[in-house]
SETORDREN-633377 format. One line per 8 residues: number of its first residue (from 1); their letters; for each residue x, y, z of C-alpha. Coordinates in nm, 3 decimals. Example, Ala and Ser with C-alpha at 12.3 -4.5 7.8 and 13.67 -1.06 7.14 Angstrom:
BEGIN
1) AS) 1.230 -0.450 0.780 ~ 1.367 -0.106 0.714
//
This chain:
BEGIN
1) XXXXXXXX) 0.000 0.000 0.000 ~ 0.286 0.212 0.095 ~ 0.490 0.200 -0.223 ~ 0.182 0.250 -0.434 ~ 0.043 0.535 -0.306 ~ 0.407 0.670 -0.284 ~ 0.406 0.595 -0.677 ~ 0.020 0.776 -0.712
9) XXXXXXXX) -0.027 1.080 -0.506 ~ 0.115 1.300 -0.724 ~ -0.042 1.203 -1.023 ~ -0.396 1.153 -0.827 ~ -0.329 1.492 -0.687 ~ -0.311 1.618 -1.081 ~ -0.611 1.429 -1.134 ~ -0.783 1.620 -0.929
17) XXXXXXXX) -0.640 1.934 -0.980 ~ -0.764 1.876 -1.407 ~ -1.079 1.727 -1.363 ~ -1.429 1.816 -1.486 ~ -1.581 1.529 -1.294 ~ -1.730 1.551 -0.942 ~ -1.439 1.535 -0.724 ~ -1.683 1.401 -0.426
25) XXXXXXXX) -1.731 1.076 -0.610 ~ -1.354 1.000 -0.583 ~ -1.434 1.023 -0.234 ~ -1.728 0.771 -0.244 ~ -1.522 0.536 -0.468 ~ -1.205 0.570 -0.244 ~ -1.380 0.475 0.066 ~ -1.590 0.209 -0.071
33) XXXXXXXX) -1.206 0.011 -0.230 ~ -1.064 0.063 0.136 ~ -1.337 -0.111 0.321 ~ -1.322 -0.331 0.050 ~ -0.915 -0.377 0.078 ~ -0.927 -0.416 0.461 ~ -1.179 -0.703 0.459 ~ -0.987 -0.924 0.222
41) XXXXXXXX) -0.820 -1.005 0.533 ~ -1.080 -1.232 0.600 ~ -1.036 -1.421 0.312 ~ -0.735 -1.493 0.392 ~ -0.668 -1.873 0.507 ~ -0.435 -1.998 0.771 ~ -0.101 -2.007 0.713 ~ -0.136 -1.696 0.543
49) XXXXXXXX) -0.019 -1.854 0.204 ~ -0.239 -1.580 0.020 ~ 0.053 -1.360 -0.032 ~ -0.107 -1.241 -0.365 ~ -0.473 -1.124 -0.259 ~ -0.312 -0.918 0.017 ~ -0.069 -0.775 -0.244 ~ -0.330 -0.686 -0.489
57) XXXXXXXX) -0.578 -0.554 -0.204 ~ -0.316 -0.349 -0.073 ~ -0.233 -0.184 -0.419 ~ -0.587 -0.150 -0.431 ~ -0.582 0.031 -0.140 ~ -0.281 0.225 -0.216 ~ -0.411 0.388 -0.511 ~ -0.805 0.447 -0.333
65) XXXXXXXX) -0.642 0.607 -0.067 ~ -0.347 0.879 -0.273 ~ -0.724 1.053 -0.387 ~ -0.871 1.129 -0.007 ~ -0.566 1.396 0.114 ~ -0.624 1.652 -0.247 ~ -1.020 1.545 -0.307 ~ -1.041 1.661 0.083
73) XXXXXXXX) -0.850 1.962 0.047 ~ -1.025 2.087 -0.304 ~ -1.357 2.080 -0.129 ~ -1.241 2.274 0.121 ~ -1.077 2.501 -0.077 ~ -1.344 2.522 -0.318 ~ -1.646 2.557 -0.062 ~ -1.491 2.803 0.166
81) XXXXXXXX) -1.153 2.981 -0.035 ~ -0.812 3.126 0.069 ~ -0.954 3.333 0.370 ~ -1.115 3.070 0.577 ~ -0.939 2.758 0.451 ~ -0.718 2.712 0.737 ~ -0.980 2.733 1.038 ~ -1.179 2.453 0.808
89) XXXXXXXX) -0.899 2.217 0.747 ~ -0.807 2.256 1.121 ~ -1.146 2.133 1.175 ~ -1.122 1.821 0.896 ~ -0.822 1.750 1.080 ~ -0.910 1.717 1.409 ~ -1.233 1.514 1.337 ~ -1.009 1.304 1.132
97) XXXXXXXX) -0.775 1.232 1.496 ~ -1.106 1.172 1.693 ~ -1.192 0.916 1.417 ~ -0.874 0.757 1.394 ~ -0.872 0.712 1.821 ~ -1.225 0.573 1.784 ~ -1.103 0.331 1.494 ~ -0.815 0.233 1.704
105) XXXXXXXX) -1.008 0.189 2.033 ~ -1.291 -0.088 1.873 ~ -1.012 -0.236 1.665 ~ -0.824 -0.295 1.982 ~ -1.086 -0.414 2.211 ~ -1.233 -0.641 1.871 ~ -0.889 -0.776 1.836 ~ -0.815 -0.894 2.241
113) XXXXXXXX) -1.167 -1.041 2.254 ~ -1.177 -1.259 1.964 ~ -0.736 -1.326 2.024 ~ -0.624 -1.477 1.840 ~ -0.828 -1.416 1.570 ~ -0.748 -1.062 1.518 ~ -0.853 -1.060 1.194 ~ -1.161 -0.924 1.268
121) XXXXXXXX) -1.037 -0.612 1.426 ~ -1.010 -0.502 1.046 ~ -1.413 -0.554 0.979 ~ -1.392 -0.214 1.208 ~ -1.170 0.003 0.961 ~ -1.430 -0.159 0.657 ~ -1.769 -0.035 0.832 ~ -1.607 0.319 0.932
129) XXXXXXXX) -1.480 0.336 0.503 ~ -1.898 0.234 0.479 ~ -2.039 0.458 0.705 ~ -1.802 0.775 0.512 ~ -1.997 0.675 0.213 ~ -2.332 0.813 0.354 ~ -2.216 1.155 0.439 ~ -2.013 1.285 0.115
137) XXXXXXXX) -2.314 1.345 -0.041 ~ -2.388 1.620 0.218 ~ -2.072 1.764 0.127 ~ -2.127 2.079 -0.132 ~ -1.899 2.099 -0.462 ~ -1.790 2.439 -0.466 ~ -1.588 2.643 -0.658 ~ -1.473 2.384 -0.879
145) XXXXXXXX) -1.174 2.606 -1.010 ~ -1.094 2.798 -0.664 ~ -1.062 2.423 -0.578 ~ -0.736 2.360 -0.762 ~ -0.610 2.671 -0.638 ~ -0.708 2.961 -0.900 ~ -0.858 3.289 -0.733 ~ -1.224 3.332 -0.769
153) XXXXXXXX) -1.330 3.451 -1.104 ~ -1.689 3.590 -1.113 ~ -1.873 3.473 -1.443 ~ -2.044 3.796 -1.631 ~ -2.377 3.717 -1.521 ~ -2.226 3.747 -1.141 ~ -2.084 4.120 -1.211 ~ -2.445 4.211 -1.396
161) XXXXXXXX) -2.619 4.097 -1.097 ~ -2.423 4.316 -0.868 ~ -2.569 4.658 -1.010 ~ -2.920 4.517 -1.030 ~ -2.968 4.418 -0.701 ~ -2.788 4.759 -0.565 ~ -3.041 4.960 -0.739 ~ -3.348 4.771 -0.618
169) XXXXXXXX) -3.218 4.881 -0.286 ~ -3.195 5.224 -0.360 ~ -3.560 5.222 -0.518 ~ -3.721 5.047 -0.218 ~ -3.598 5.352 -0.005 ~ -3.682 5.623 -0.291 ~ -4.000 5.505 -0.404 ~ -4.303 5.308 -0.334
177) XXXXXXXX) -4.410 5.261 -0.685 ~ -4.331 4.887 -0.602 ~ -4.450 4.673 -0.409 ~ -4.276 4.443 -0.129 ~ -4.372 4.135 -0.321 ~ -4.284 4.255 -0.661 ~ -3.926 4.363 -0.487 ~ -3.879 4.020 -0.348
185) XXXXXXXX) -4.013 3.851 -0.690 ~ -3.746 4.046 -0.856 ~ -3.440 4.015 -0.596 ~ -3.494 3.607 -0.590 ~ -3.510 3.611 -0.985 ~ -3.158 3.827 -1.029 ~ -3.001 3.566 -0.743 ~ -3.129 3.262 -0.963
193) XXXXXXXX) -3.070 3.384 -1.297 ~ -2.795 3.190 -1.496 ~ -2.528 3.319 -1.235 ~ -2.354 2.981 -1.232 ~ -2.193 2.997 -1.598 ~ -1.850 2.876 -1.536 ~ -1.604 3.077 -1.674 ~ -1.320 3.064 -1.886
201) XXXXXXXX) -1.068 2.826 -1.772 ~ -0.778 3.057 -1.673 ~ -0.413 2.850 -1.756 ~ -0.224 2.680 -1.491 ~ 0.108 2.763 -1.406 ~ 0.357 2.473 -1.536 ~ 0.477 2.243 -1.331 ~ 0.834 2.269 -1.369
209) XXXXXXXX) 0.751 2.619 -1.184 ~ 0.592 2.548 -0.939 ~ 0.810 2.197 -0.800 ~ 1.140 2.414 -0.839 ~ 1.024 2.665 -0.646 ~ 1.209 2.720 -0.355 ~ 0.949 2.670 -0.102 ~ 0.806 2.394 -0.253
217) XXXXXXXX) 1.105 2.193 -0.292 ~ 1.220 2.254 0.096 ~ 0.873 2.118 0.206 ~ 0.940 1.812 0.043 ~ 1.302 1.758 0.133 ~ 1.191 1.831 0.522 ~ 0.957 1.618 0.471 ~ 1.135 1.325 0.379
225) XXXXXXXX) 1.388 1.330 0.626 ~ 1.158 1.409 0.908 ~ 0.958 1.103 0.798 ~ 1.282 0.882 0.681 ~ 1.384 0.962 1.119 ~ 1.038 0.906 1.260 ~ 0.827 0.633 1.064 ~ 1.041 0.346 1.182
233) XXXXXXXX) 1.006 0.417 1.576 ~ 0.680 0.349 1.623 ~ 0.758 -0.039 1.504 ~ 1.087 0.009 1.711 ~ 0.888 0.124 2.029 ~ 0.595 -0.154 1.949 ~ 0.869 -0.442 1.967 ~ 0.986 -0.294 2.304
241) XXXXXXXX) 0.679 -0.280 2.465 ~ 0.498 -0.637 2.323 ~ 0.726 -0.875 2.208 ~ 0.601 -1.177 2.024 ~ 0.512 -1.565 2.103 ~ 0.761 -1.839 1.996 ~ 0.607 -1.903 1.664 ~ 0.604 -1.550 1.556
249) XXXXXXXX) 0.273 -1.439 1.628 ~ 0.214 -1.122 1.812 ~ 0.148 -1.138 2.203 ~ -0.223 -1.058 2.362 ~ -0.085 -0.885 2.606 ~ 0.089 -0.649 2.324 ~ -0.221 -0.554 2.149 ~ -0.376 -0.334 2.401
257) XXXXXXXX) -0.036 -0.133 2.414 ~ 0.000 -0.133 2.025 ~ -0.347 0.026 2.035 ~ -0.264 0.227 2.358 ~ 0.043 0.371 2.188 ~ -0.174 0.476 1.884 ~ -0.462 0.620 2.060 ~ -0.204 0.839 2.263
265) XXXXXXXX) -0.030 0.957 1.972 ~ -0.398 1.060 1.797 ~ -0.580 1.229 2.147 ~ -0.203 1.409 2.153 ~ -0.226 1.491 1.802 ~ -0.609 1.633 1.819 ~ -0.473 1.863 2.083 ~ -0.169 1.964 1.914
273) XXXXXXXX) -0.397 2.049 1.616 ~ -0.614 2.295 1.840 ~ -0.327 2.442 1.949 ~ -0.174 2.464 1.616 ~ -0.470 2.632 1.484 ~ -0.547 2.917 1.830 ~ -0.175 3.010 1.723 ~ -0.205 3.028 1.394
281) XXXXXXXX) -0.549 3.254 1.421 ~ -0.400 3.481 1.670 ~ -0.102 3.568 1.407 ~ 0.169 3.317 1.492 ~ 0.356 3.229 1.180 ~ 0.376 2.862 0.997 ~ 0.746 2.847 1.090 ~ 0.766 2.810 1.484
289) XXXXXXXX) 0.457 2.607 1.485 ~ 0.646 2.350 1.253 ~ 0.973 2.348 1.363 ~ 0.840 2.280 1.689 ~ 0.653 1.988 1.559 ~ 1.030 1.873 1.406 ~ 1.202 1.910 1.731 ~ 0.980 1.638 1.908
297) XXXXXXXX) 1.146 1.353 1.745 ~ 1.501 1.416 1.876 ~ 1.357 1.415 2.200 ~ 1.139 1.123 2.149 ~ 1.430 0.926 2.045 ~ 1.650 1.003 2.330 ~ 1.374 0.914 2.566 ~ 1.333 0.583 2.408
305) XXXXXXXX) 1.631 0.502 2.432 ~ 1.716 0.568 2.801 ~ 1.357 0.418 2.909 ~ 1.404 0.117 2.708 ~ 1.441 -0.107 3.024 ~ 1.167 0.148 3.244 ~ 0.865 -0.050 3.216 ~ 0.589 -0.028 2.976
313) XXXXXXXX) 0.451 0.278 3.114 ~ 0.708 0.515 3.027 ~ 0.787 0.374 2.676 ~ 0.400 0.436 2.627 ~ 0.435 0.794 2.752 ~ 0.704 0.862 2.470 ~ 0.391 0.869 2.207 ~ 0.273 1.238 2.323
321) XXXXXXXX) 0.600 1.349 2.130 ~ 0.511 1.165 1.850 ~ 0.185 1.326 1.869 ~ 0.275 1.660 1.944 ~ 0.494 1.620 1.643 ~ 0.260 1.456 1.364 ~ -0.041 1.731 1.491 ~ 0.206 2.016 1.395
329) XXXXXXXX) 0.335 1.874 1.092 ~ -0.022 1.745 0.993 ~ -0.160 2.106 1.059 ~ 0.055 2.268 0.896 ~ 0.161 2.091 0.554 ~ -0.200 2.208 0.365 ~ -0.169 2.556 0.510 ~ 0.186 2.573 0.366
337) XXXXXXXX) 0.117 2.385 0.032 ~ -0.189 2.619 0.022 ~ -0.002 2.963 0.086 ~ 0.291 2.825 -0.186 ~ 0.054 2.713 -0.462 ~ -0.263 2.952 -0.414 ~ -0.293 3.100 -0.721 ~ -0.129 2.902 -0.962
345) XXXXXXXX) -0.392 2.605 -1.076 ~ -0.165 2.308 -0.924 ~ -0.268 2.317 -0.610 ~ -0.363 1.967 -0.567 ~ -0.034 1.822 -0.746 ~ 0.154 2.008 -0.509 ~ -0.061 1.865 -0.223 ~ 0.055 1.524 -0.390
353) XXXXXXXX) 0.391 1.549 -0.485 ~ 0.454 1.646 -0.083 ~ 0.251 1.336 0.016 ~ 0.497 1.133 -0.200 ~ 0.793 1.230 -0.080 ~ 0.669 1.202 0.287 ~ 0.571 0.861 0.173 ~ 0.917 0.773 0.041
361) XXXXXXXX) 1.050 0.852 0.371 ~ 0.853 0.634 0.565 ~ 0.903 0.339 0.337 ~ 1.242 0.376 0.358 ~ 1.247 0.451 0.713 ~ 1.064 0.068 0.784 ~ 1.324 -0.094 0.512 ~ 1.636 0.020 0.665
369) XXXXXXXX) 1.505 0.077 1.037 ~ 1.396 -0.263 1.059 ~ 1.712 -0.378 0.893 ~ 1.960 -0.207 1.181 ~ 1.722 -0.363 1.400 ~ 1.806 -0.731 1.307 ~ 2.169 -0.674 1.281 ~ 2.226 -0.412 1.555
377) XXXXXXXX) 1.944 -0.400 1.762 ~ 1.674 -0.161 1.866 ~ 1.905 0.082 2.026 ~ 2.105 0.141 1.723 ~ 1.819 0.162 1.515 ~ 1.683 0.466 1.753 ~ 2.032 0.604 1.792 ~ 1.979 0.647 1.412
385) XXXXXXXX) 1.659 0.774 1.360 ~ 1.801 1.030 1.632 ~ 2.100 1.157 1.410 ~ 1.899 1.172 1.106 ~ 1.599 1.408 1.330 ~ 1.789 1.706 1.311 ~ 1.886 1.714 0.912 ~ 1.492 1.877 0.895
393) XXXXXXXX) 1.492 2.068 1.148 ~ 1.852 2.243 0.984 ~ 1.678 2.246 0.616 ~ 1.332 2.381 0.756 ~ 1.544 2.630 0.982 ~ 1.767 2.791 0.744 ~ 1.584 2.747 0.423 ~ 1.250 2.777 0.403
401) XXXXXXXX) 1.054 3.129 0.398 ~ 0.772 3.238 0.645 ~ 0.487 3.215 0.404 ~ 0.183 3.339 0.674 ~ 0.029 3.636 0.482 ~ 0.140 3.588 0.171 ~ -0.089 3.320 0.067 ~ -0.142 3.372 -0.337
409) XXXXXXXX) 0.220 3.602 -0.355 ~ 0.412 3.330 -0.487 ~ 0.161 3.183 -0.714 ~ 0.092 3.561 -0.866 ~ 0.488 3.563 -0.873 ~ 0.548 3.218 -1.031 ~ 0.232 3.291 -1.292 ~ 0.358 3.654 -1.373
417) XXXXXXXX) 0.724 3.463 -1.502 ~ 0.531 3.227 -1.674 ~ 0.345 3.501 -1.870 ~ 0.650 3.658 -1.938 ~ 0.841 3.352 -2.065 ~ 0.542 3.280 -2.316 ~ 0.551 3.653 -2.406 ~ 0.898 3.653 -2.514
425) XXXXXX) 0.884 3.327 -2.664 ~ 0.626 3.520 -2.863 ~ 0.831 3.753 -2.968 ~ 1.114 3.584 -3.063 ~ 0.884 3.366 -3.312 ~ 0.740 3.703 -3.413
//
């Protein structure tokens, strides 16, 4: 699942940046493939010899899930624009935490009352994909262009309207010639004239840039390395706490702490997202807020590492850093991809391409964390993901610009040198 939707968030995030079609069906039909992809589980026999329905379900999965992050984001962009996107994604966000700690309390509790056939425990993340279905079609579509990140552009019948309805005002006050039903007749017939002619399509700024913009490009790189450091502790931390039986399998005991560790980390993360967003509203800038999301995992490390012997208990406790850290980072990464891209058309792909390369850290954090772990042990394997913590923090530090406030600047920047690149192309044709 990993790899693929590594390999398809950009290009879903284009997807949905381009498309004509309703982007709240891509919604319906990602949720209805991961409930789908999660109970295949159960069709699994023991033994697990199907290696090859889990692979398919999972790429399956992979690809359902790389359209929720951008389809999420255009609505929200689209329904409530630049100016009020932030407090509404702050909202999606946190919902999405109290979700995930609901998910993760029933498919705990599911999974240490039918041990050990914690299979099951999956039939919980398949009814919650169900139950989405039934409230996306409450959700409105919106500025379908503002939604890829172009400003508003009011169609001619909007600007016509404007007059209209300003002069009825005046009337009502001057004159009584009319009549208060004859007023309201005419007010509700302006409002539902043909206002909802979609305008020209305005062009896109290209994509080489936009991803080479400086901004953009730091993102990604801190990013990756802040995922690359953090994605392998949680396994790391999961192994210290649980341990496994002879044959493999995974403790009883160790699924209530599994599940404890992850509903920490998501009540942690709901807060840090409430936080993130009273700051952020009361004029604190994107760059604090997410550095001090970064600087969490050095000192998550460390404190795994000299509580590894403690007791369960304090290894557990280590997970409000790792929530602290992902509710920042989580908070933040729209807000910044929005303030970058605003502007330009590629919102969306932008959305993706950082999604990607977040993704290609974590998969590569598992591959080689795990790896250390077998031939040096856990330690080693934190005392890495320790060293590697503070390459992000460095980039994000030195590199990347406060971009609070000047949401749509670089987009009107990066399409202004676009215009002027085709206008002297122009010219040197002419």
């Amino acid at each position: 699942m990993g790899l693929t939707a590594l390999l398809c968030q950009t290009m879903a995030g284009d997807i949905v940046d381009k498309t004509t079609f309703d982007r709240r069906y891509f919604l319906v039909a990602a949720s209805i493939f991961t409930a789908v992809s999660a109970s295949t589980v159960l069709l699994v026999r023991e033994g697990n010899v199907d290696h090859m329905l889990i692979y398919i379900s999972k790429v399956i999965e992979g690809i359902a899930s790389s359209f929720i992050g951008p389809c999420l984001a255009a609505l929200t962009m689209a329904c409530f624009g630049p100016d009020q996107f932030d407090a509404v994604m702050a909202s999606n966000i946190l919902w999405g935490h109290i979700g995930s700690v609901i998910a993760a309390v029933l498919a705990g509790g599911t999974a240490y009352i039918l041990y050990p056939n914690i299979k099951y425990c999956f039939l919980v993340i398949g009814f919650s994909a169900l139950v989405a279905v039934l409230f996306i079609g409450y959700l409105p579509q919106g500025d379908t262009l503002m939604g890829r990140g172009f400003k508003h552009i009011k169609t001619e019948e909007e600007e016509s309207n404007e007059q209209p309805v300003e002069n009825l005002n005046v009337q009502s006050t001057s004159s009584n010639s009319a009549t208060p039903s004859s007023q309201e007749a005419a007010r509700f017939s302006l409002m539902n004239s043909a206002s909802t002619a979609i305008p020209d399509m305005p062009e896109a700024a290209s994509y080489r840039d936009v991803f080479f913009e400086q901004n953009t490009y730091i993102l990604c790189i801190t990013g990756f390395f802040f995922h690359f450091a953090n994605a392998n502790v949680l396994l790391v931390l999961g192994e210290l706490m649980g341990g496994e039986n002879d044959d493999g399998s995974v403790k009883q005991s160790a699924i209530p702490l599994i599940a404890g560790a992850i509903v920490t980390a998501q009540i942690t993360m709901a807060a840090a997202t409430l936080g993130g967003d009273y700051l952020t509203a009361r004029g604190m800038g994107r760059k604090p807020i997410f550095l001090a999301g970064l600087l969490t995992l050095p000192m998550r490390c460390a404190l795994i590492i000299y509580w590894k012997d403690a007791g369960e208990g304090y290894l557990l406790s280590t997970q409000v850093f790792d929530g602290l850290g992902g509710g920042f980072f989580g908070l933040l990464h729209p807000y910044l991809v929005a303030d970058i891209t605003f502007g330009t058309g590629r919102f969306n792909v932008v959305m993706g391409l950082t999604a990607s390369c977040f993704g290609l850290g974590s998969t590569l954090s598992n591959f080689f964390g795990q790896m250390v772990v077998e031939k040096l042990g856990h330690v080693a394997s934190l005392s890495g993901s320790l060293l590697l913590s503070f390459i992000p923090i460095a980039i994000f530090a030195m590199f990347m610009a406060e971009t609070k406030g000047h949401r749509g600047e670089t987009g009107d920047a990066i399409v202004q040198k676009h215009a002027v690149e085709e206008k002297m192309k122009y010219v040197e044709m002419a």
